[in-house]
C-alpha positions, -999 to +999 in steps of 0.1 A: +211-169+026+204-132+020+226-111-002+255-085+013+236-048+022+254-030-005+244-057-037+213-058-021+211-016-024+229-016-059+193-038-069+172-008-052+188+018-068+187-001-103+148-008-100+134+026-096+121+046-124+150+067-127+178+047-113+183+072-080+167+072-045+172+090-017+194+083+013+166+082+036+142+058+012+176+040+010+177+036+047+142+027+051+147+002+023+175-015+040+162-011+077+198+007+086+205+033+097+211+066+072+250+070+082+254+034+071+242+042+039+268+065+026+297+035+033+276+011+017+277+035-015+318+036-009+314-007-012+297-001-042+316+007-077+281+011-098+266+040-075+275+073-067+260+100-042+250+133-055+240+161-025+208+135-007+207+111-039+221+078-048+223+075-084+237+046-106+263+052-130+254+048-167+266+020-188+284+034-218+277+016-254+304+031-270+327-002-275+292-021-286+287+013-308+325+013-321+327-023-330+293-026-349+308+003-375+339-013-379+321-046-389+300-025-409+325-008-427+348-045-435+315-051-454+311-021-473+339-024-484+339-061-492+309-054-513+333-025-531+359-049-539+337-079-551+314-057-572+347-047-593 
């Protein structure tokens, strides 16, 4: 059983170096044509195309960043209280 074309580009996209390749690599890649390639993006929520370049979005840490300061923080402050 072989995966849907646009997971199966999401993966491509996500294994190079830089986490971008080209509509015609993509194409090549996928053995499509390159007008199918652009609707496959559309399928797609973690990629974007830029000009000739599919890129994938970034993952933002901010909520893992946000609650690691807060848990941080309950235990200064814990230490505060119980060195009193």
């Amino acid at each position: 059983m072989s995966l849907p074309k646009h997971v199966e580009l999401s993966q491509a996209v996500k294994a190079c170096k830089n986490k971008a390749m080209t509509i015609d690599d993509a194409a090549a890649h996928l053995k499509v044509p390159e007008n199918v390639v652009p609707m496959l993006v559309r399928e797609n929520d973690d990629l974007v195309i830029e000009g000739n370049v599919i890129l994938a979005k970034r993952e933002s840490n901010g909520p893992v960043i946000f609650t690691l300061l807060f848990f941080m923080g309950i235990s200064a402050v814990a230490g505060l209280i119980g060195g009193l």
